[in-house]
C-alpha positions, 0 to 999 in steps of 0.5 A: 484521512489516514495514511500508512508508508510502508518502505521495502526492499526487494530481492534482486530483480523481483520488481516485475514479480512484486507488481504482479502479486500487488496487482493480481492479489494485494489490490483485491484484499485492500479493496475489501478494507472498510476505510480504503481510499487509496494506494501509490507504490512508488519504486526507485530506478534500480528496482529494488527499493519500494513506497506503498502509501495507503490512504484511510477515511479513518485511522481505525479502518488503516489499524485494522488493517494492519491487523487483518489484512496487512498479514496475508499481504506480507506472506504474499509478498514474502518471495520477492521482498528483503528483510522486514518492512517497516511501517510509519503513519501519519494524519493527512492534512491536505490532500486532493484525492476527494477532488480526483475522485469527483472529477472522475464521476463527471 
């Protein structure tokens, strides 16, 4: 598994904006993406600084992403965020997402 960190900062008080364009528009195109596992966005107390890590069956599926889809995300996202995200990666060595998603076909 695969997983991409994207930190942002928004705009003052757009933190309720930003979670209706990630629910309504930004959940379906990660969707589409072949590889997509999952998503946590995190925010800090203030609201103006947010954590999106995705997760990735592969690190090509989350690179083409970056490529395809991740573009039309910013441009969705332009309105409520500040400056430039930036984007880390990283190889997941343990995680219990595989267990989760058994569990809930139970």
């Amino acid at each position: 598994m695969y997983a991409r960190i994207v930190a942002l900062n928004l705009k003052p008080n757009q933190l309720t904006n930003f979670q209706q364009v990630l629910d309504k528009q930004v959940m379906p195109i990660l969707r589409k993406q072949t590889g997509f596992k999952d998503v946590i966005t995190l925010a800090n107390s203030n609201g103006n600084e947010v954590r999106s890590i995705s997760l990735w069956e592969k690190k090509e599926n989350a690179e083409a992403y970056n490529s395809s889809g991740y573009p039309e995300v910013l441009k969705l996202l332009a309105t409520v965020i500040d400056g430039t995200p930036r984007i880390h990666t990283y190889d997941v060595l343990a995680s219990t997402l595989h267990q989760v998603a058994a569990f809930a076909t139970v």
